[in-house]
N, C-alpha and C positions, 0 to 999 in steps of 0.2 A: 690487546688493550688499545682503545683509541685515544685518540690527540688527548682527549679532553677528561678522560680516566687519567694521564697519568701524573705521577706526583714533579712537583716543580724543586729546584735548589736555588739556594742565592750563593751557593759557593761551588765553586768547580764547573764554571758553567760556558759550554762553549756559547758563547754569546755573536757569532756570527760578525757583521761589520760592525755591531754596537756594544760587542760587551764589554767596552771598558769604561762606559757613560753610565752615571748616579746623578741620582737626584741630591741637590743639598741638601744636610741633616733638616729632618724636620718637617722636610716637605714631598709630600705625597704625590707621585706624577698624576696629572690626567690620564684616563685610559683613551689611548687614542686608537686610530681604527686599522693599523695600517703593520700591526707586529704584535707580541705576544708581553704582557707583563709582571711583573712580580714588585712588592715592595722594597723603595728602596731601589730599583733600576728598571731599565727597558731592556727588550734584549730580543733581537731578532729571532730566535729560536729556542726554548724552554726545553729541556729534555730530560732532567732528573734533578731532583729533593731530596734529601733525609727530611728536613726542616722544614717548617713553611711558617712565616711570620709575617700577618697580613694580609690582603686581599691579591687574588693574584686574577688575572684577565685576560682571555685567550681571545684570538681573532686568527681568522683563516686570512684573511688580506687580500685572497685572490681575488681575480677579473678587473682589478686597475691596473694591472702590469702595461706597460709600453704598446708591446702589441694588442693586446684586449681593447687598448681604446683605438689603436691606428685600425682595428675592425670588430667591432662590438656587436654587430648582428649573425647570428646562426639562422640560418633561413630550410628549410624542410620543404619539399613539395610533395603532395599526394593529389590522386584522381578521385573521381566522383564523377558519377554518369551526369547527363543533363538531361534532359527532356527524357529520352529515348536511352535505354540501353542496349548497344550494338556494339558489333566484333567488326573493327574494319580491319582488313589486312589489301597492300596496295600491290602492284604489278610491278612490281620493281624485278629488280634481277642480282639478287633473288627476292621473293618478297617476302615484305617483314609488315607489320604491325603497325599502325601509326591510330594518333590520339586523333577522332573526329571532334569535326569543329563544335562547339557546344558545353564539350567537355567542361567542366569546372573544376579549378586546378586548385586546391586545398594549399594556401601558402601558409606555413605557420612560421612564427619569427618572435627569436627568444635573442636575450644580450647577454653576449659575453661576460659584461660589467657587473658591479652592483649601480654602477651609476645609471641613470636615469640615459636613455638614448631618445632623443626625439626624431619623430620620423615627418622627415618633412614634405615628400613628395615621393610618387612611383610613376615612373611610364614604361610603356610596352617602347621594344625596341625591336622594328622589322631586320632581320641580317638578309633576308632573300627573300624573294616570290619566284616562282614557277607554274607552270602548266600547271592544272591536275592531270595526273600519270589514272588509267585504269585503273580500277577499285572493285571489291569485295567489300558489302556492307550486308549486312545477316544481323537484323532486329530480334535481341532474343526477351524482353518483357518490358511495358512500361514503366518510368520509377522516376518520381515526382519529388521532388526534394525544396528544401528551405528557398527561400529569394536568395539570390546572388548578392555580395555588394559589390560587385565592379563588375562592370562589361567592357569589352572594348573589341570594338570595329577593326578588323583588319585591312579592310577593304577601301578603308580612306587614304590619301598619302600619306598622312602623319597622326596614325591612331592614338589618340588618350581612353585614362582609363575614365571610365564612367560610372560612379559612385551611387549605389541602388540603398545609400541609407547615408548614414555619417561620412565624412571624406577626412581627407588631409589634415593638419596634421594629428599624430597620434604618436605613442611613446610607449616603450616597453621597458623593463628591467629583468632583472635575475627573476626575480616573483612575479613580476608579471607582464605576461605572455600575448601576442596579439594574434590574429588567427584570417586570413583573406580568401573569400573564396571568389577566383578571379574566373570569368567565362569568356575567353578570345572568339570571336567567331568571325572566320572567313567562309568567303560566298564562291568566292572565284579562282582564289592561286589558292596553291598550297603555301604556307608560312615559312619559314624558320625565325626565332623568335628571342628575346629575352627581355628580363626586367629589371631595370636600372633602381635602387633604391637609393633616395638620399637621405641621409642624419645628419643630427649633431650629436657632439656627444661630449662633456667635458671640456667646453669650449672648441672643439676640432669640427670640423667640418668632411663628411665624406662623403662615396657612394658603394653601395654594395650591388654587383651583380648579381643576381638570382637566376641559374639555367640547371642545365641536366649536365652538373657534376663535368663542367667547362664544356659540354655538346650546346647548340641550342635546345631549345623547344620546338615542338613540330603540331602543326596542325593544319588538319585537312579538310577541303570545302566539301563536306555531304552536298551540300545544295546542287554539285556540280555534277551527281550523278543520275537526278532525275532532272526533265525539262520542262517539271508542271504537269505533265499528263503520262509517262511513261516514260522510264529508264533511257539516259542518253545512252551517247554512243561510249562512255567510259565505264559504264556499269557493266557489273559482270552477268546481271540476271538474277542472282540469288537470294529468295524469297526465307520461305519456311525453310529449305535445305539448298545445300554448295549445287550450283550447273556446273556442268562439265569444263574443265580447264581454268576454273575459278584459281584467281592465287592461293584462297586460302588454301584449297588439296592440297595444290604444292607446297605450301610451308607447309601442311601436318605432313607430309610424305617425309620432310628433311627431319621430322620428331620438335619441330618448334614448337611455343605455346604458336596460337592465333588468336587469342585474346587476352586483351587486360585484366580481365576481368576473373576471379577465380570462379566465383558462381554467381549463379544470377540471385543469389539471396543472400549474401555475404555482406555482413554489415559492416565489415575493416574495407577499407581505403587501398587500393595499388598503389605504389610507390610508381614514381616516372617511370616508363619502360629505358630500359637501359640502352644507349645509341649504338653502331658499332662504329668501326672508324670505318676510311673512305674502301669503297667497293670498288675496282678497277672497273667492272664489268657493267655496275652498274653506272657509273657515271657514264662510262661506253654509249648506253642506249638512252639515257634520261636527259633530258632539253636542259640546259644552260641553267645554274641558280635564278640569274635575274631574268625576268621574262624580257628586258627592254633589249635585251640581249639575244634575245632569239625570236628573229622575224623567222614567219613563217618559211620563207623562200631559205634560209640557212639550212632548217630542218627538213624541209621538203630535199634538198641536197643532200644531206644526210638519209634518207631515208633512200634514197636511190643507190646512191653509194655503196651502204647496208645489201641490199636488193643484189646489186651485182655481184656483190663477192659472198650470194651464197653456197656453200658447197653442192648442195641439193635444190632446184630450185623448182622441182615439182609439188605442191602441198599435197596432191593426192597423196606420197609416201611420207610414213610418221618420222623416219630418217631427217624429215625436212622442216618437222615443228619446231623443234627448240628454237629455232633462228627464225622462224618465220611467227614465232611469238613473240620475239625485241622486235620486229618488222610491223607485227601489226599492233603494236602497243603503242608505236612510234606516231603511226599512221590515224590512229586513233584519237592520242594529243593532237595531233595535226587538225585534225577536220572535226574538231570541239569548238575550235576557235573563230570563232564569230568573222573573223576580216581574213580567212584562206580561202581562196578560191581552187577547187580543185581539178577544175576540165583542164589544165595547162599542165605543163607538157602531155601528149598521147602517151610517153611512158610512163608515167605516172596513171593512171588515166588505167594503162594495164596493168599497171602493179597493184593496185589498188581492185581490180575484177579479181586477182590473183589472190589479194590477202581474203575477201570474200570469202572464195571457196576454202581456202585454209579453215575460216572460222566454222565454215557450214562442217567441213568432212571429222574436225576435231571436237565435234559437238560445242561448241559457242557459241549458238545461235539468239540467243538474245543482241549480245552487240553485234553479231551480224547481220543481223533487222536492222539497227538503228544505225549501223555504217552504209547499209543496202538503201536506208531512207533518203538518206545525207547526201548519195552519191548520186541516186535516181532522181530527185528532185533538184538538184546542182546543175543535173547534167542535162537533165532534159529544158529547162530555164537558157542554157547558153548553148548548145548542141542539137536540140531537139530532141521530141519522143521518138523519132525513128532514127536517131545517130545509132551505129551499130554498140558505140561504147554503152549510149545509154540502156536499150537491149539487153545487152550481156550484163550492165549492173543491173536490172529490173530482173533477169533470170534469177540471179544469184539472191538478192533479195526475198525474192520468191522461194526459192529454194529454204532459207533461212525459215520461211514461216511456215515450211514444212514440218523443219526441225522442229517447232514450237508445240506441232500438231493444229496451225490454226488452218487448217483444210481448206474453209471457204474461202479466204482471203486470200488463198495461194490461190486457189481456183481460177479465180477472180481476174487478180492478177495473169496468170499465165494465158485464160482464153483471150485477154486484150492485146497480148505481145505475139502470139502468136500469128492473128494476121496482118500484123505491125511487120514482122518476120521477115513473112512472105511477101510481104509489097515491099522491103527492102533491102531484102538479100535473097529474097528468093528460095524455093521450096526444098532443096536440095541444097542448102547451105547447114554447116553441122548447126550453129544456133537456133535457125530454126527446128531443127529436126530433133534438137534437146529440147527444147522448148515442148513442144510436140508428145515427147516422153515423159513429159515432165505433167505435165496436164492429165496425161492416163493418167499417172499414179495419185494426183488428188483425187479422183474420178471413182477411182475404186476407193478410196481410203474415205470418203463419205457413201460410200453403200453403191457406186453406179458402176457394177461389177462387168456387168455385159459391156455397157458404154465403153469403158476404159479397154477392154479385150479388143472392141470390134478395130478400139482408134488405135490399139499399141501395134497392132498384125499391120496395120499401113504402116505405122510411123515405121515399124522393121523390115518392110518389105520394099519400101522407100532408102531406110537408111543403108540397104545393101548395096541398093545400083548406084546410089551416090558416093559414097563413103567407102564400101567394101565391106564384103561379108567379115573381115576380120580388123575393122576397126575399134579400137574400147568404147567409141560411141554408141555403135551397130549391138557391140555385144552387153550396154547396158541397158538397151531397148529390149532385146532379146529376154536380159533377165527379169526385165520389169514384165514382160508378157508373161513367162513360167508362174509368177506370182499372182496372176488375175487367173488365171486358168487354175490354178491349184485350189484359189477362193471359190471358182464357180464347180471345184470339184472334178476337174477333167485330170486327175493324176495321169495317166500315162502319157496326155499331150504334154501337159507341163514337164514330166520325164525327158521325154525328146528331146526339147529346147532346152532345158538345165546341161544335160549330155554334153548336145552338139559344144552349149556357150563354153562348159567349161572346160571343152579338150581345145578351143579356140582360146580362152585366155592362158592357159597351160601354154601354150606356143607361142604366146605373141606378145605376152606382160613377165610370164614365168611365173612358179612357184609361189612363189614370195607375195605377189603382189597383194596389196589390200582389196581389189576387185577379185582374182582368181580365188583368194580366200570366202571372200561374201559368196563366192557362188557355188564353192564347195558347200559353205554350211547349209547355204540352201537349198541343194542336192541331198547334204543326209537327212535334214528334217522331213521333206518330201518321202525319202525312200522310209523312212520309221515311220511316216503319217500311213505310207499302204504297209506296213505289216515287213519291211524284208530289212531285219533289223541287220543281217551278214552281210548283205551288200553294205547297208550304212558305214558299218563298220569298218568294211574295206576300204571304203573311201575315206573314211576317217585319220586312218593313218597316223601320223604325228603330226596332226593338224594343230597346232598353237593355238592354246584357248583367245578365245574372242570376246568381244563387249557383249 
């Protein structure tokens, strides 16, 4: 039976703090708003009748209590895409999810009260700015939605909101509801964020903060991963499907969502993605809250720091990613930012050729183009096109845009460095003679199969009396030769060389290594391409599956 089914008494009645108060004979009380009544008396709580003689008047009373007015607003946030619907997940460590900038943040706001609460004013309240950290951004349908009414700038020092219809003041109660759908957008830092709300309310005066359930809010500058013509250096590369080493993998690998969003046709709302608290590991490697607080040269320290104490410090072995993924995240933030200069110090200078090839050999060759761009046009401005640093970043560079598959522009590239090379290190120096290697393999991989044979048999015959017939240089020359020979169809020359290479890397890298492995696989596919599937086999061994 509810409140209001059931029968009232005027005798026997626990009357709470007022049951001992009557009205004088005769006169009938007002019903007032604020307790339960019966003829004949008030009475703070009514709970059983025989009799009833009279009008009797119930009221709930609630939402004027003490507290209800000392905070009378319930505030609710949900998402909604903006312009673009996209999954972004950031390079954090580990990475997690974050709202891109655009987003439109569904504020809805109901009152505690019955009393009328006026809303006097809202502002955005910046708690930090920061770098943008590397990003995963994966566009998955357009979705066009209502005008916004408030916008606000993050990017100014002191953002207001910006009203795309009616503004200030406005008022809600118990019955009615007000609804904001607010769009933050940063261009340049990542945010952290919240919303100050001011009321009145029954004469009181307050302010309600509005965040993610006491986190802030977070939002992150899209703008900052393209530069107007092609993916900075903080993008991950990922178009229609994830590149290789994207965050997002890694968060689906740990069983995370990687998106807000449940489907791309879902007409409910996400609720705020839930924060977690502070990450050890991640504050570890993520720049400073305030960006006024981290000049570049702080981080440029930090990232050396990082550099020297890693346990592994060759990227060629996968032992050495994890760390050389906080290294090159690091490095990344770093040389986004418009006022670093990067030729300074020469270790730096190597750490940075070093993160390169990390990106090229763990397949992350999109921002390793654009950190290969960054660095060869930096360097060659203050060092020149024939400083060996700048060289070595134009190889790697080059290398990256092999990873891409863009052949001619590696071409391109590599036939210009090469007698850069030679006139300033000389023809028997390894860069040149990678360089060198490097150029066959464009050579064949756009159809000029001879070409590339006739150049890789010098560069190998070359890199022997220089280097030694058992250097990993010599013997990646070697392998890149088995592979034009095998295209132009000479299997049992290509046989020879696969052999010799890989009883040479067997000895000299071991087992294990990720070269001696590449060269075994490309000894069994060779031996199964002529027909001697037992040999393959044998060599197969317990050879660990591969990419």
């Amino acid at each position: 039976m509810s409140e209001h089914d059931r029968p009232a008494a005027a005798d026997g009645i626990d009357g709470g703090d007022e049951a001992g108060w009557r009205a004088p004979d005769g006169v009938a009380p007002a019903p007032r708003k604020d307790g339960n009544y019966i003829s004949g008396g008030h009475f703070g709580n009514v709970v059983m009748a025989d009799t009833v003689h009279g009008g009797v008047t119930f009221n709930h009373g609630g939402g004027d209590t003490p507290s209800d007015l000392e905070d009378p607003v319930i505030a609710s946030v949900q998402l909604r895409p903006g312009g673009t619907l996209a999954d972004l997940v950031v390079d954090a460590d580990p990475p997690r999810v974050m709202v891109p900038s655009g987003t439109v943040h569904v504020i809805t706001l109901e009152a505690r009260t019955n009393r009328a609460v006026v809303l006097d004013a809202a502002r955005p309240v910046v708690l930090a700015r920061r770098p943008p950290r590397p990003a995963c951004l994966l566009i998955r349908i357009g979705a066009k939605i209502e005008p916004r009414r408030f916008i606000t700038d993050f990017d100014v020092r002191v953002p207001q909101m910006q009203a795309q219809g009616a503004d200030f003041p406005f008022s809600i109660s118990a019955a009615d509801v007000e609804q904001f759908w607010f769009e933050p957008i940063a261009r340049t830092h990542e945010i952290s964020w919240q919303l100050e709300l001011d009321w009145t309310c029954a004469g009181r005066r307050g302010t309600t903060v509005i965040n993610n359930n006491g986190e802030p809010f977070e939002v992150y500058p899209v703008a900052a991963l393209y530069d107007g013509r092609e993916p900075s250096v903080l993008s991950s590369g990922c178009s229609l499907h994830h590149a290789r080493g994207c965050p997002s993998l890694l968060l689906e690998e740990s069983g995370a969502p990687t998106s807000l969003w449940t489907s791309a046709t879902s007409s409910s709302l996400p609720s705020y993605p839930a924060v977690g608290g502070p990450r050890a590991a991640d504050a570890a490697t993520a720049p400073p809250n305030r960006s006024e607080d981290d000049t570049p040269e702080d981080l440029q320290r930090r990232i050396l720091a990082l550099h020297a104490g890693l346990a592994v410090s060759d990227p060629e072995l996968p032992a050495s990613w994890p760390e050389y993924r906080k290294l090159a995240s690091l490095v990344r933030i770093l040389c986004n930012r418009p006022d670093f200069r990067s030729h300074e110090p020469q270790e730096f200078r190597a750490l940075l050729v070093q993160v390169l090839r990390y990106l090229y050999v763990s397949g992350q060759h999109e921002p390793g183009v654009a950190l290969g761009r960054i660095a060869r046009a930096a360097w060659s401005e203050t060092l020149g096109e024939d400083h060996p640093d700048t060289l070595a970043a134009a190889n790697r560079l080059a290398g990256c845009l092999v990873g891409l598959r863009k052949y001619a522009e590696a071409r391109d590239l590599f036939a210009d460095l090469l007698p850069r090379c030679e006139r300033a290190l000389g023809w028997e120096d390894p860069l040149t003679l990678t360089v060198a290697s490097n150029l066959c393999g464009c050579l064949s991989a756009l159809g000029a199969h001879e070409e590339a044979r006739r150049q890789c048999e010098d560069v190998v015959r070359r890199s022997r009396l220089a280097l030694g017939p058992d250097d990993p240089r010599t013997l990646r020359a070697a392998s890149n030769l088995a592979i034009f020979l095998r295209r132009l169809d000479d299997h049992q020359a290509a046989l020879a060389v696969l052999e010799d290479t890989l009883l040479r890397y067997r000895r000299v890298l071991g087992e294990d290594h990720p070269d001696t492995l590449h060269a075994k696989r490309d000894l069994i596919a060779l031996l199964r391409a002529m027909g001697e599937d037992d040999r393959a086999q044998a060599v197969a061994g317990d050879l660990p599956a591969g990419p």
